[in-house]
KOLVEX-904167 format. One record per atom (N, C-alpha, C): y, z, x; atom name; residue in three letters. Coordinates in nm, 3 decimals. Example, Ala and Ser with C-alpha at 12.3 -4.5 7.8 and 13.67 -1.06 7.14 Angstrom:
        yy        zz        xx   atomo   residuo
    -0.569     0.780     1.319       N       ala
    -0.450     0.780     1.230      CA       ala
    -0.330     0.780     1.320       C       ala
    -0.225     0.708     1.285       N       ser
    -0.106     0.714     1.367      CA       ser
     0.003     0.787     1.290       C       ser
% end
This chain:
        yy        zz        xx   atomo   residuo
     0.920    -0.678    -0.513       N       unk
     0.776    -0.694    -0.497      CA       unk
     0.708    -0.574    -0.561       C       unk
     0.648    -0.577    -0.628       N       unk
     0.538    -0.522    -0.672      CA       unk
     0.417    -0.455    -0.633       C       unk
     0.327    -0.376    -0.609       N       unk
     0.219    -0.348    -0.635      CA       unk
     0.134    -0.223    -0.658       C       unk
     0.002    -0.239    -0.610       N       unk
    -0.067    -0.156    -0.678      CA       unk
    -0.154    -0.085    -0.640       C       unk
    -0.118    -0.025    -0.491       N       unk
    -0.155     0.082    -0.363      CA       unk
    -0.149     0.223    -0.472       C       unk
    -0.063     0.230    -0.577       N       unk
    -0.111     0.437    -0.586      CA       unk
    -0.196     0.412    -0.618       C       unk
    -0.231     0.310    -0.716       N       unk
    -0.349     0.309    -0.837      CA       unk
    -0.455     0.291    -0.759       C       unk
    -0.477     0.218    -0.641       N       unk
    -0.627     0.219    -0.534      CA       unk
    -0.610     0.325    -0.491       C       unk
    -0.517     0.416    -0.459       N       unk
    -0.543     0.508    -0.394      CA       unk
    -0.592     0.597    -0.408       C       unk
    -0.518     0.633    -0.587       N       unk
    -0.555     0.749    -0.620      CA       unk
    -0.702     0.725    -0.691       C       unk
    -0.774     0.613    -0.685       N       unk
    -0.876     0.577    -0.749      CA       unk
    -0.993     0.593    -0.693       C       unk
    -0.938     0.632    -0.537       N       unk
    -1.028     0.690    -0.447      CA       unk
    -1.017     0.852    -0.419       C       unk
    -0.982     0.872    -0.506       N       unk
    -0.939     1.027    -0.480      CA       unk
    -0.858     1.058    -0.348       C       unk
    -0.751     0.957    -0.302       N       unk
    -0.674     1.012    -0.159      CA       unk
    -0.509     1.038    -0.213       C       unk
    -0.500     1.162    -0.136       N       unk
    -0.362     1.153    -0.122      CA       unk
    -0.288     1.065    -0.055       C       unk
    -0.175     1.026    -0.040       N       unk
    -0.067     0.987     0.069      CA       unk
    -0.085     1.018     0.187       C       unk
    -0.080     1.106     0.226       N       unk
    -0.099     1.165     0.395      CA       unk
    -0.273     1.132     0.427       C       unk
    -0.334     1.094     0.339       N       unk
    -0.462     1.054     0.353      CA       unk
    -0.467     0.933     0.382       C       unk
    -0.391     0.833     0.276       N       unk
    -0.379     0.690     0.326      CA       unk
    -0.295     0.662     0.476       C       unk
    -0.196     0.733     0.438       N       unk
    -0.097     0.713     0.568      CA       unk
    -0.180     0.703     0.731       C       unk
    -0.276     0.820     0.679       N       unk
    -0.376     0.836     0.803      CA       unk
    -0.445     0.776     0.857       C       unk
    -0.521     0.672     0.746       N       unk
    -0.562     0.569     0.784      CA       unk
    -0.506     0.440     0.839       C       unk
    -0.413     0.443     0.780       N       unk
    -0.313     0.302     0.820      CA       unk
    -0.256     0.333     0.910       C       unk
    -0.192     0.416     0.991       N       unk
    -0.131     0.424     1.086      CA       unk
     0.039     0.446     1.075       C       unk
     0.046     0.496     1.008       N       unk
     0.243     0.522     0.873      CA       unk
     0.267     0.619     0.869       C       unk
     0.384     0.684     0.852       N       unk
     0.405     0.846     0.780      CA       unk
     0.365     0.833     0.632       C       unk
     0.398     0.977     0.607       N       unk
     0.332     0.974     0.461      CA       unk
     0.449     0.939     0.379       C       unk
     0.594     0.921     0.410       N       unk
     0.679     0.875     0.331      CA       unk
     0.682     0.726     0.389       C       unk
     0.661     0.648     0.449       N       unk
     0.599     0.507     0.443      CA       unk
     0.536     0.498     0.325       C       unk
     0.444     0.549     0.321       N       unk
     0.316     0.494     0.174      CA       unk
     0.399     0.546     0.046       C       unk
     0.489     0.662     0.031       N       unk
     0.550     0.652    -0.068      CA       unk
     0.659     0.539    -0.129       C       unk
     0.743     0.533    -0.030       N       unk
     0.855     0.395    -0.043      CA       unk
     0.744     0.299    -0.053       C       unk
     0.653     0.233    -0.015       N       unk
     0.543     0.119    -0.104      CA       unk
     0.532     0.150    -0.181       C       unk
     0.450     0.269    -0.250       N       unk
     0.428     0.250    -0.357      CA       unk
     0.540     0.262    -0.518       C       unk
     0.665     0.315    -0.458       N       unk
     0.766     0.341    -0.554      CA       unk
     0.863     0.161    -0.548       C       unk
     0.842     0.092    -0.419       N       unk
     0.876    -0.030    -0.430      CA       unk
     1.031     0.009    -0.371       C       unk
     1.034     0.098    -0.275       N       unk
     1.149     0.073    -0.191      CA       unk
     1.153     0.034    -0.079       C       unk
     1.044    -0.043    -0.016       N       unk
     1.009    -0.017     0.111      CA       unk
     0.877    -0.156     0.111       C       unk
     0.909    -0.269     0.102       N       unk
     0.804    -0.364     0.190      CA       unk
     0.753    -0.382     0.258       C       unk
     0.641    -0.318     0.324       N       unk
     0.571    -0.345     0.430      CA       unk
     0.555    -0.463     0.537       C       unk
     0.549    -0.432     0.662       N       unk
     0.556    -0.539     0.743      CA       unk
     0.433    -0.594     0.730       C       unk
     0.372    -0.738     0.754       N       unk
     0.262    -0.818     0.755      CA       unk
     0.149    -0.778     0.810       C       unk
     0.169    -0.671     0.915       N       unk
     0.069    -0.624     0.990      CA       unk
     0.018    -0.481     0.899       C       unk
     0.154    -0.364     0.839       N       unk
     0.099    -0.291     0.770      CA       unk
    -0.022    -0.351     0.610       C       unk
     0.052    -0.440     0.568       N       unk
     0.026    -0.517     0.459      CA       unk
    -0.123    -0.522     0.458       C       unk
    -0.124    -0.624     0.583       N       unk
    -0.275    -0.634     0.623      CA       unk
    -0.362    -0.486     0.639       C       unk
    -0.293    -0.389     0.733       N       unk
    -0.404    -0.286     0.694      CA       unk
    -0.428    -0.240     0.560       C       unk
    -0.325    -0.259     0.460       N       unk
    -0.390    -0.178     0.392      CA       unk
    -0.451    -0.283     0.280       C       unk
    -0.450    -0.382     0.238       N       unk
    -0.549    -0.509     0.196      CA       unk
    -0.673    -0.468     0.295       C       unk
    -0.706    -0.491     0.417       N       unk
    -0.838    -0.442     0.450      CA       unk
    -0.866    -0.301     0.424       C       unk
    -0.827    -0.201     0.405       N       unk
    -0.838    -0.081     0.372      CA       unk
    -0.925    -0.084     0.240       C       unk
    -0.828    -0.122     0.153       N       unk
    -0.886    -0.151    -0.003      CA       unk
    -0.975    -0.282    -0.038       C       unk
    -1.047    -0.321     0.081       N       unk
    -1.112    -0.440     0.038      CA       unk
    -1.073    -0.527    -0.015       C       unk
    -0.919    -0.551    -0.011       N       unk
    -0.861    -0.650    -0.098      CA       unk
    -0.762    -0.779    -0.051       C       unk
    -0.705    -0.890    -0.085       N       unk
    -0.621    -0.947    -0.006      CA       unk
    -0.486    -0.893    -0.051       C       unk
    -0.435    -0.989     0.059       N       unk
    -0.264    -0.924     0.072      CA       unk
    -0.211    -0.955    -0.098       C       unk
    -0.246    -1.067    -0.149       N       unk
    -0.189    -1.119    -0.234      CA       unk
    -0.261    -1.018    -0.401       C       unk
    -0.379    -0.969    -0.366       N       unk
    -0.432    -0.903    -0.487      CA       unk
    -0.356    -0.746    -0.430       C       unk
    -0.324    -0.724    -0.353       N       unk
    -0.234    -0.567    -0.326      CA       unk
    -0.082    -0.550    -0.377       C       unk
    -0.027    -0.698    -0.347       N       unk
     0.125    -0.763    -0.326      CA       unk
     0.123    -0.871    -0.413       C       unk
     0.205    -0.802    -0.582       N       unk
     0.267    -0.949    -0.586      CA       unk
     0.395    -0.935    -0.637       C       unk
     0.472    -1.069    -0.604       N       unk
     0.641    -1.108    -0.627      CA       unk
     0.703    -1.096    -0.765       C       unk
     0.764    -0.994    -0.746       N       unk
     0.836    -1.008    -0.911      CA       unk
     0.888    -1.084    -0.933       C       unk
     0.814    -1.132    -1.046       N       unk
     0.878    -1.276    -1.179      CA       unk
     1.046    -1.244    -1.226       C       unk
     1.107    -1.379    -1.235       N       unk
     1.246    -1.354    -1.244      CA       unk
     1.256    -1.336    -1.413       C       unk
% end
């Protein structure tokens, strides 16, 4: 899976431990997302799609085979 949490993030000028803060995660949570080792559960997912004003599916998408 794919996506594209650094690029909102850092587009807001936040660090990691900044997002993390908001979402409720450690700050190596938000790293394994964004390096794509680490899938978020449905509930994190969701915070951070509402976080970024965005849906799950414009945050998250499935890598093409």
């Amino acid at each position: 899976m794919t996506n594209n949490v650094r690029q909102l993030r850092e587009a807001r000028g936040m660090t990691q431990k900044d997002l993390s803060l908001h979402v409720g995660v450690s700050r190596q949570a938000i790293n394994a997302i964004e390096t794509g080792k680490y899938d978020p559960s449905i509930r994190l997912a969701f915070a951070l799609a509402q976080f970024f004003s965005k849906t799950v599916e414009e945050l998250f998408q499935e890598d093409q085979p």
